[in-house]
N, C-alpha and C positions, 0 to 999 in steps of 0.2 A: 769332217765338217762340224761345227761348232755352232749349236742352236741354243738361245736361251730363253727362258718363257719367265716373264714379270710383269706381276698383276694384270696377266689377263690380257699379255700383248706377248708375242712369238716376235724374236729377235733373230734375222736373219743374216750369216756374217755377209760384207765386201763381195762382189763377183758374181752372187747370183743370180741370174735372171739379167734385164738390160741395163742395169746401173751397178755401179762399181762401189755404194754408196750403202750404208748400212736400210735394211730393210725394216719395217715394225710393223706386223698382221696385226689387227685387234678383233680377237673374234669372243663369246661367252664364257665364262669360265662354264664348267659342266660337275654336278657334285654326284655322288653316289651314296643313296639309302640303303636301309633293310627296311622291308615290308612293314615292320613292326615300328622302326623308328617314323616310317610316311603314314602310319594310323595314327599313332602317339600324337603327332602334329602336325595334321594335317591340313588346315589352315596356313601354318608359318608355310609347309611347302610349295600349297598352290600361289603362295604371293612370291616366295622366291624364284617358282617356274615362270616368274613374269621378265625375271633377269638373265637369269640362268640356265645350261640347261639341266635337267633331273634327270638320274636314272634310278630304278626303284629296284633292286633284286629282291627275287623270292626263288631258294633251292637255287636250282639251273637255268632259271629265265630272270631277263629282263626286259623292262619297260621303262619309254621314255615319259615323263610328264612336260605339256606342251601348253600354251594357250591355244586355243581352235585359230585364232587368227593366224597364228605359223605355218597351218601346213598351205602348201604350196597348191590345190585345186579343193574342189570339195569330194572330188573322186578319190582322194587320200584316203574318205573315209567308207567307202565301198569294197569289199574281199572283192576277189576276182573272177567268184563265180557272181556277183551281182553285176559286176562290170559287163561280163561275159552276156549275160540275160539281157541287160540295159541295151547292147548292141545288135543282140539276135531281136529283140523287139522294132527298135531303129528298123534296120531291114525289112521286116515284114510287113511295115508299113508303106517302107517304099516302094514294096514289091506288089501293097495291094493285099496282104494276106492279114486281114481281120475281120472283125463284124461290128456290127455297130452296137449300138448299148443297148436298142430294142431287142434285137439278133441273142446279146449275150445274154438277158434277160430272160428270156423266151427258153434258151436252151437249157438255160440253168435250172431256171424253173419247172420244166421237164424233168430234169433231173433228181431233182433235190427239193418236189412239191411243197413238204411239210414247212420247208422256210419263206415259202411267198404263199402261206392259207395266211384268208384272212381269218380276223377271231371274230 
């Protein structure tokens, strides 16, 4: 199979998929830094991650540069033990298992007096 990629469009040969008819994806081109070059100018890159996508190595990792607007929930931006906690909370709500803001108040302040004396 015979693929060719120009300016930023994937050319796919006759045959594949339901047309027999030459194919053209047009998806971002995607460039790749060093950590040192995305300091240097970092600026030019956050305008170009407006196009493009970025990827930034440093050692053995990498990272994407993004506009906030691309990803796809706002839970993109939550690890999975935050996720995890977001829905154990959910639950316990539903189930009735809380206190109220007097409740937690009160306990706390039991607890941890020196933060609710007054001066």
């Amino acid at each position: 199979m015979h693929i060719e990629m120009f300016n930023g469009e994937l050319h796919l040969p006759a045959g594949i998929g339901r047309s027999d008819r030459l194919k053209t994806v047009k998806f971002k081109q995607m460039k790749t830094i060093s950590v040192t070059e995305f300091r240097k100018n970092l600026k030019k890159y956050l305008d170009l991650a407006n196009t493009e996508k970025l990827v930034v190595h440093r050692k053995n990792e990498a990272y994407i540069v993004l506009p906030l607007e691309e990803l796809t929930k706002d839970t993109d931006l939550l690890s999975e033990d935050q996720k995890r906690a977001i829905d154990e909370a959910i639950l316990d709500v539903e189930e009735n298992r809380f206190f109220s803001h007097e409740e937690a108040m009160r306990a706390i302040g039991e607890r941890a007096p020196k933060y609710f004396s007054k001066k």
